[in-house]
TORNU-543703 format. One record per atom (N, C-alpha, C): residue number from 0; atom name; x negated, y negated, z negated. Coordinates in pm, 1 decimal. Atoms other than C-alpha are relative to their C-alpha. Example, Ala and Ser with C-alpha at 12.3 -4.5 7.8 and 13.67 -1.06 7.14 Angstrom:
BEGIN
<atom 0; "N"; <-89.0; 119.0; 0.0>>
<atom 0; "CA"; <-1230.0; 450.0; -780.0>>
<atom 0; "C"; <-90.0; -120.0; 0.0>>
<atom 1; "N"; <82.0; 119.0; 6.0>>
<atom 1; "CA"; <-1367.0; 106.0; -714.0>>
<atom 1; "C"; <77.0; -109.0; -73.0>>
END
This chain:
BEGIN
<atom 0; "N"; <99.2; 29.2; -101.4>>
<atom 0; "CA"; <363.7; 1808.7; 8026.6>>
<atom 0; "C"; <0.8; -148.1; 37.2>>
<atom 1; "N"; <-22.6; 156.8; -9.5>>
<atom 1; "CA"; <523.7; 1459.5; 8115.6>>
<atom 1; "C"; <-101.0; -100.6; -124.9>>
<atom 2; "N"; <58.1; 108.0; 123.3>>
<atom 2; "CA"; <390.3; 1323.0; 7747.8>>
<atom 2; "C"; <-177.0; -26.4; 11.2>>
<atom 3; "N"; <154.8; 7.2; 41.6>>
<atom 3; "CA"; <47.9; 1429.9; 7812.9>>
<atom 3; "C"; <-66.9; -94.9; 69.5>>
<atom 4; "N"; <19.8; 117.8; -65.3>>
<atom 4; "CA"; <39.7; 1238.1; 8136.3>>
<atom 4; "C"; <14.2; -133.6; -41.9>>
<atom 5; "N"; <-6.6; 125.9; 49.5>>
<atom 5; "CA"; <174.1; 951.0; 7973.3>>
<atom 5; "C"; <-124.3; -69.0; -103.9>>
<atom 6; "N"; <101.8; 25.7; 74.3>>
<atom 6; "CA"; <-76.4; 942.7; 7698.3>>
<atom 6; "C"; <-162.2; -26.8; 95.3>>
<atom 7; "N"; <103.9; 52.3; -68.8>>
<atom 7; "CA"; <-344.8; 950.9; 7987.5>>
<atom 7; "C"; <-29.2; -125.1; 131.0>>
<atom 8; "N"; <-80.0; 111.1; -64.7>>
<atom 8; "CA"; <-174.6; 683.7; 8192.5>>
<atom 8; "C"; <-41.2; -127.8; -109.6>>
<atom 9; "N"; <-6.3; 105.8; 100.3>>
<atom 9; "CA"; <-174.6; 472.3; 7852.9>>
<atom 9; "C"; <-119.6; 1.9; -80.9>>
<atom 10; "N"; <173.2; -25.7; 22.0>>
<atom 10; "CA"; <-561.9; 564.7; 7768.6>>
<atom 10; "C"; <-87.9; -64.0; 155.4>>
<atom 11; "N"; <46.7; 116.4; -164.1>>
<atom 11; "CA"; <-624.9; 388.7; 8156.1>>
<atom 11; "C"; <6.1; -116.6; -28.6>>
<atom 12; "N"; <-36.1; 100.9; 2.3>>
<atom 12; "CA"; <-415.3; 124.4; 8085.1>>
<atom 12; "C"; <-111.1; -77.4; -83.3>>
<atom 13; "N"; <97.5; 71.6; 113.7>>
<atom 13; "CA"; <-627.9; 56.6; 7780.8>>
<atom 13; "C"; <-123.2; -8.2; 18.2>>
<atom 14; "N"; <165.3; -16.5; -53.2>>
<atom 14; "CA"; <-966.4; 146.3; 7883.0>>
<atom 14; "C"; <13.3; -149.5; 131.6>>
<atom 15; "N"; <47.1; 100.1; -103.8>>
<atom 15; "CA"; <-912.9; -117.9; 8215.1>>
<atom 15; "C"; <45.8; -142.6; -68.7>>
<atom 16; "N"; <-9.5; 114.4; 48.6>>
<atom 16; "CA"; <-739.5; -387.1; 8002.1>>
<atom 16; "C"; <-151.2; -49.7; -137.2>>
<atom 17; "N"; <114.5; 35.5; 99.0>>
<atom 17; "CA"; <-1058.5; -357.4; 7721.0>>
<atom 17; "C"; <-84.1; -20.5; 100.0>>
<atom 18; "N"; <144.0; 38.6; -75.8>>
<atom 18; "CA"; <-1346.0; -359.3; 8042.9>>
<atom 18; "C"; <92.9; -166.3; 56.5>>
<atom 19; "N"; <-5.4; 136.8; -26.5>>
<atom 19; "CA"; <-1157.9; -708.9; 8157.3>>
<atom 19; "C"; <40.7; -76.9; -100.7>>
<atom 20; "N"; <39.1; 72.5; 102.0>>
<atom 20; "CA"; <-1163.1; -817.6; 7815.5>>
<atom 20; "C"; <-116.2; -56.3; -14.7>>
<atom 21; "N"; <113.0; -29.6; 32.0>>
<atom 21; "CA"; <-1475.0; -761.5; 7757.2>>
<atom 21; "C"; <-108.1; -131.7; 86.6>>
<atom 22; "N"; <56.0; 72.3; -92.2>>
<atom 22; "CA"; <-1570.6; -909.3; 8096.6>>
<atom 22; "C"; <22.6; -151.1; -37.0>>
<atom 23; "N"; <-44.7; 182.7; 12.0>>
<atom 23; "CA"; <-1376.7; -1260.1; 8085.1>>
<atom 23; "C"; <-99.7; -51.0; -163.0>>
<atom 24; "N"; <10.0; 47.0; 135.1>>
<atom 24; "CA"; <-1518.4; -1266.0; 7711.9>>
<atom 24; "C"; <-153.5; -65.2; 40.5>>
<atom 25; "N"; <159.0; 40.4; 33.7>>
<atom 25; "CA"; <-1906.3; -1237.3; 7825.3>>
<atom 25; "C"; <-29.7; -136.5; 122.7>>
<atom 26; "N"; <-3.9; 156.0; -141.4>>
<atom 26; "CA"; <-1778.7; -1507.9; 8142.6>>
<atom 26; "C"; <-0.9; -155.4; -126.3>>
<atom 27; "N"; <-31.9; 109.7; 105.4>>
<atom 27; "CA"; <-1650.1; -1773.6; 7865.8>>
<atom 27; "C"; <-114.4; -29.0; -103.7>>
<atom 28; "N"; <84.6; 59.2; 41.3>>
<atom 28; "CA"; <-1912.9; -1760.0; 7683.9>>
<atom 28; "C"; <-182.9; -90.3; 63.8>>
<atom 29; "N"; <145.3; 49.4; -104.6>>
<atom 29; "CA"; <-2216.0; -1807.5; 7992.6>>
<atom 29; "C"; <91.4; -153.0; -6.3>>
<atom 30; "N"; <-57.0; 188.0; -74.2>>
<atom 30; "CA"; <-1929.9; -2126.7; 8054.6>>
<atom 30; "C"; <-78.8; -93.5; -135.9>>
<atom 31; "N"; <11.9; 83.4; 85.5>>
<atom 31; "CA"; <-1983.9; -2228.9; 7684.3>>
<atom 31; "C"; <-170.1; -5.2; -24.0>>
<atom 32; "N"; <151.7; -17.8; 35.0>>
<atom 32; "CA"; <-2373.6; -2226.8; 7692.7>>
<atom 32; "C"; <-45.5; -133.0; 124.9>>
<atom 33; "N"; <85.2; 90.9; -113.3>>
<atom 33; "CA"; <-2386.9; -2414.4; 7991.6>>
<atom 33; "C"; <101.6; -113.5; -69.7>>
<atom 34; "N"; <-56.3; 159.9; 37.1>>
<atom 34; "CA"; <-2123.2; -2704.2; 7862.4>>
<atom 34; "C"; <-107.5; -73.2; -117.6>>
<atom 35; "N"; <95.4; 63.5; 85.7>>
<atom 35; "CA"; <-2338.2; -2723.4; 7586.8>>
<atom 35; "C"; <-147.2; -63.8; 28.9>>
<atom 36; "N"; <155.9; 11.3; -41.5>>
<atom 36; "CA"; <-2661.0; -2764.4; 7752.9>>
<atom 36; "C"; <35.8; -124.5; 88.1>>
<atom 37; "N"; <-46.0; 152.8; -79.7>>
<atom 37; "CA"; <-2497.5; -3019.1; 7971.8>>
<atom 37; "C"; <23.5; -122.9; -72.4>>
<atom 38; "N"; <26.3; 105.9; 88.8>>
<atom 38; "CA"; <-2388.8; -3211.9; 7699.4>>
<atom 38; "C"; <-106.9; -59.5; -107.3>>
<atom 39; "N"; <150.3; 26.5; 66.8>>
<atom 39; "CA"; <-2733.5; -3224.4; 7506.6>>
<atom 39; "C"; <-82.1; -95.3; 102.6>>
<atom 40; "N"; <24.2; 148.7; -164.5>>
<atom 40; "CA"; <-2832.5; -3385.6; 7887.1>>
<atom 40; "C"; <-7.4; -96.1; -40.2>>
<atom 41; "N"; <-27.6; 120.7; -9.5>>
<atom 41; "CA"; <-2617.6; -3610.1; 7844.8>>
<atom 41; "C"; <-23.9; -148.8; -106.2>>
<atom 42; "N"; <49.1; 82.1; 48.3>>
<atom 42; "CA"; <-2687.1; -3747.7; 7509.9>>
<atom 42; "C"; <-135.9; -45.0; 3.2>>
<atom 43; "N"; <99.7; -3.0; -49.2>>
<atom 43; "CA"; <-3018.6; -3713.9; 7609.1>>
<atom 43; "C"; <-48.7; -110.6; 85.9>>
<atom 44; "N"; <20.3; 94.9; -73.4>>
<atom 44; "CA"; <-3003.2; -3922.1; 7907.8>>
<atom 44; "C"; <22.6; -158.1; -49.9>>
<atom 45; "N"; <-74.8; 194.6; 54.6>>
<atom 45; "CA"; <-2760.4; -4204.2; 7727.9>>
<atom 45; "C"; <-120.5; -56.8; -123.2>>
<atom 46; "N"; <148.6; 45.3; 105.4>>
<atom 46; "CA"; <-3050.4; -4225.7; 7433.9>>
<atom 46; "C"; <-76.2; -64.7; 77.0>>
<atom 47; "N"; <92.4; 72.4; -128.7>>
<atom 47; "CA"; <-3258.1; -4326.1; 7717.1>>
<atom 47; "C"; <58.0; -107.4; 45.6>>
<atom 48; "N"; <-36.7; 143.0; -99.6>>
<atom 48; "CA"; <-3078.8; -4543.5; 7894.7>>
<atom 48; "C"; <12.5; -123.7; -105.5>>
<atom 49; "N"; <11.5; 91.6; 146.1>>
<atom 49; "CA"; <-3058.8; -4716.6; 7521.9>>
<atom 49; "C"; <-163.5; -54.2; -29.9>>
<atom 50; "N"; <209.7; 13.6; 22.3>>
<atom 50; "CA"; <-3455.0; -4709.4; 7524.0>>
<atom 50; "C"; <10.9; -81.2; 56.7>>
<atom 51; "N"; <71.1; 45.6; -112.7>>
<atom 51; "CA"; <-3489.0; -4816.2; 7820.0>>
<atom 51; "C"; <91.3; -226.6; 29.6>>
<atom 52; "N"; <-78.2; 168.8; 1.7>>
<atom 52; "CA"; <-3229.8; -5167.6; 7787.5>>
<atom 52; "C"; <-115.5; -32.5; -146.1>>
<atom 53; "N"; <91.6; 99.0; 74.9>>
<atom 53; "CA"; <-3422.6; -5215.9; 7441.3>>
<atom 53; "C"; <-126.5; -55.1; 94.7>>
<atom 54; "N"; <73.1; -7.7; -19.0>>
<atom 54; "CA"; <-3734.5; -5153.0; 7615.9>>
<atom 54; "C"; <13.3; -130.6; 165.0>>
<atom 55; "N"; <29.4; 141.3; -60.1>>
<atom 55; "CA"; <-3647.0; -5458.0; 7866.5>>
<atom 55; "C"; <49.1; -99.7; -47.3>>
<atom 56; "N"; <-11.9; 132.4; 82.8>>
<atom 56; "CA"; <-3503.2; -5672.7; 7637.0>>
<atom 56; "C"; <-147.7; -7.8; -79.9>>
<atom 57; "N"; <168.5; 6.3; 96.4>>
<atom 57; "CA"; <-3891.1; -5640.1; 7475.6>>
<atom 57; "C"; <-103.6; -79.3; 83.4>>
<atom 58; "N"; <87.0; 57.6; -99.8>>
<atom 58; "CA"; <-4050.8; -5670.1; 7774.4>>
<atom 58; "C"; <29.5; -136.9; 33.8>>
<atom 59; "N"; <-30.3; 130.2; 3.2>>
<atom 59; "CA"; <-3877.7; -6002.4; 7848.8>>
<atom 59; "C"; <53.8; -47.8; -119.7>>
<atom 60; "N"; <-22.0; 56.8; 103.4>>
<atom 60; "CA"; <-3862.3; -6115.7; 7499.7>>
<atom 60; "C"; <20.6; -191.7; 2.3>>
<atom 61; "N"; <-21.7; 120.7; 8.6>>
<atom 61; "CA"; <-3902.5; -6488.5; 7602.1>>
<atom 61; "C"; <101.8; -67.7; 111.6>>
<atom 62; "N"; <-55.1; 16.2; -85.1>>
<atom 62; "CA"; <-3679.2; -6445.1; 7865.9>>
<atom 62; "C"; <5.9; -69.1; 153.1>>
<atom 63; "N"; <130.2; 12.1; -121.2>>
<atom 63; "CA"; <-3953.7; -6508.6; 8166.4>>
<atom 63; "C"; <129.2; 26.4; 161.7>>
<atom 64; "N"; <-42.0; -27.8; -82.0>>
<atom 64; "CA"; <-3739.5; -6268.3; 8388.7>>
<atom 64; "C"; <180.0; -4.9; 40.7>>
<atom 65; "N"; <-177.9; 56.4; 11.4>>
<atom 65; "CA"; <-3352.1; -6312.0; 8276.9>>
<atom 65; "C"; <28.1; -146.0; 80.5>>
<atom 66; "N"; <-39.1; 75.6; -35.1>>
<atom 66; "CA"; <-3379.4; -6625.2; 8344.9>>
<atom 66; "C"; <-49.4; -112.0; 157.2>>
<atom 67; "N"; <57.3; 0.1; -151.7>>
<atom 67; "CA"; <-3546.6; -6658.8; 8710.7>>
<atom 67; "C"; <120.5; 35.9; 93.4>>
<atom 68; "N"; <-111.9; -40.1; -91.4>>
<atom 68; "CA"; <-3304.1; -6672.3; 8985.5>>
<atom 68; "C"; <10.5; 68.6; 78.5>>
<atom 69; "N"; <17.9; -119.4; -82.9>>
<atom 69; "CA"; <-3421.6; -6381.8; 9179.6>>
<atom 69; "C"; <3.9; 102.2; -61.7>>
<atom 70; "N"; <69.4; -171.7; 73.9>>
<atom 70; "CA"; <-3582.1; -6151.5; 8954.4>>
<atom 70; "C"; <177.1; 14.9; -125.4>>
<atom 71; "N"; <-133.6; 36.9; 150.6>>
<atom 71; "CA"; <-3239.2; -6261.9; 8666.8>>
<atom 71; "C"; <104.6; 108.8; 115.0>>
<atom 72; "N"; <-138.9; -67.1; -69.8>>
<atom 72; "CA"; <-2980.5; -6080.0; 8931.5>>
<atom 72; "C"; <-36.5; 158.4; 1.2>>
<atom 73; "N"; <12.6; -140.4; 64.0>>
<atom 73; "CA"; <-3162.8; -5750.9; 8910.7>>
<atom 73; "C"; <20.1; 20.2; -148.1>>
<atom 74; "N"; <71.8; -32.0; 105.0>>
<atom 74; "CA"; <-3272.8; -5764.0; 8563.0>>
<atom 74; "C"; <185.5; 34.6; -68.5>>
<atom 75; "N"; <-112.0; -11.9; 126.0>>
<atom 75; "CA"; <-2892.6; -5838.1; 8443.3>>
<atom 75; "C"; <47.9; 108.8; 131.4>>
<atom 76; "N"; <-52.2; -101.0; -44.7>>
<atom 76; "CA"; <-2756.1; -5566.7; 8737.0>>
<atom 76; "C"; <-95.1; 163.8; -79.6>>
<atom 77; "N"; <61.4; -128.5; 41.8>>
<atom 77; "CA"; <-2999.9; -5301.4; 8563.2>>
<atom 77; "C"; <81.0; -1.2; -182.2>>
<atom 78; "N"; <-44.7; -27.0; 103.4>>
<atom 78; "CA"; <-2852.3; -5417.3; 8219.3>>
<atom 78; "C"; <166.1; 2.9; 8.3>>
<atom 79; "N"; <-189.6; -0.9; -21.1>>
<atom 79; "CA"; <-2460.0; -5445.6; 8375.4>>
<atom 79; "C"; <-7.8; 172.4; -1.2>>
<atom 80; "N"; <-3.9; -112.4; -54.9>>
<atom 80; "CA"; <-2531.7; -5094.9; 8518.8>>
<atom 80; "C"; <-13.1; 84.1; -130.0>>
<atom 81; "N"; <-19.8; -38.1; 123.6>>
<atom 81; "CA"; <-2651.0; -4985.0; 8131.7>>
<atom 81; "C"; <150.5; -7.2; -32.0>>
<atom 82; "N"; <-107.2; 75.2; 54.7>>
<atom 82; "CA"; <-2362.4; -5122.1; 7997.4>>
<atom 82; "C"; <102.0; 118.0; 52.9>>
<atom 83; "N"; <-82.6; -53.6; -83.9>>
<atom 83; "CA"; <-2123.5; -4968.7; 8256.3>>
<atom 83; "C"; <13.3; 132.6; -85.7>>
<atom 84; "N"; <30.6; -134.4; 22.6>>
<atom 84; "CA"; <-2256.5; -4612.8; 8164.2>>
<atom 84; "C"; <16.5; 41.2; -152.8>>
<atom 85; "N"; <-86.5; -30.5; 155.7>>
<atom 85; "CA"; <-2189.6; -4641.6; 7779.6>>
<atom 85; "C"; <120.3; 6.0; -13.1>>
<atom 86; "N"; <-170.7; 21.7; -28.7>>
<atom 86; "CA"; <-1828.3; -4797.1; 7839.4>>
<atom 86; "C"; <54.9; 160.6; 67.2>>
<atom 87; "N"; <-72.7; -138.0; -43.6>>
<atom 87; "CA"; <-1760.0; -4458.9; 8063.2>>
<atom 87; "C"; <-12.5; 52.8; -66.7>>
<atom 88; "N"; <54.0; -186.2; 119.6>>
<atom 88; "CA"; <-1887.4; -4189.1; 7815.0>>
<atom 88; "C"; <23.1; -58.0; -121.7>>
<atom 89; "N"; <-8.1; -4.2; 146.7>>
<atom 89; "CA"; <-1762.3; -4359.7; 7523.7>>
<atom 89; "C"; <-73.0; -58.5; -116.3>>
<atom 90; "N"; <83.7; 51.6; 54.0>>
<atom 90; "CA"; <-2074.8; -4511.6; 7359.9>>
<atom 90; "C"; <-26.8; -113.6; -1.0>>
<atom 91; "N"; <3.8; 127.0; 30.1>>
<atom 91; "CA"; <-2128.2; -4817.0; 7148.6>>
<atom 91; "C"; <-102.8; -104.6; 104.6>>
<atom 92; "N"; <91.9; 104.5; -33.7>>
<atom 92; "CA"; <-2292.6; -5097.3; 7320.2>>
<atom 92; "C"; <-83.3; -102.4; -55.9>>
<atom 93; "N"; <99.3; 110.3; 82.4>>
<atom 93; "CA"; <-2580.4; -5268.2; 7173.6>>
<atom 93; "C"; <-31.5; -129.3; 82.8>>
<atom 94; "N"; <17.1; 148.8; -84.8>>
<atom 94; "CA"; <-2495.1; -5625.8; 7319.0>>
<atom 94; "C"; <-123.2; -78.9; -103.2>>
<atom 95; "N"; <128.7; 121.8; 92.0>>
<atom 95; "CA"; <-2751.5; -5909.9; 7170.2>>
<atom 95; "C"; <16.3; -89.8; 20.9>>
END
């Protein structure tokens, strides 16, 4: 009589350790869907922020606004601030 209990004791055990398998398994993967989607963002965003420094080194090609003593302290804080944001995450810097 003892064995039979045991066998249904050890058919619990197993049944509640497979439903929080199961569970944590379908948690880990919602985590890995969202890291991924976060990091697609991010190269996403840093591509951009790469546009967007070509896309004012273009615009001031003759160097109109670099080199103005008002408008030059933004222009190079918008390209320090680029800059910055590659150096953290790892990504080459296209100096010129």
């Amino acid at each position: 009589m003892s064995e039979i209990y045991f066998y249904i004791i050890l058919a619990l055990i197993c049944s509640i350790c497979g439903f929080i398998i199961v569970n944590l398994l379908r948690k880990l993967e919602a985590v890995d869907d969202e890291l991924e989607s976060l990091s697609s963002n991010y190269l996403v965003l840093f591509s951009r922020l790469r546009q967007l420094k070509d896309e004012i080194y273009e615009i001031d090609s003759k160097q109109i606004f670099e080199k103005d003593d008002e408008v030059g302290v933004i222009f190079d804080g918008i390209k320090e601030a680029i800059d910055q944001a590659n150096r953290a995450y790892g990504l080459e810097s296209d100096e010129e």
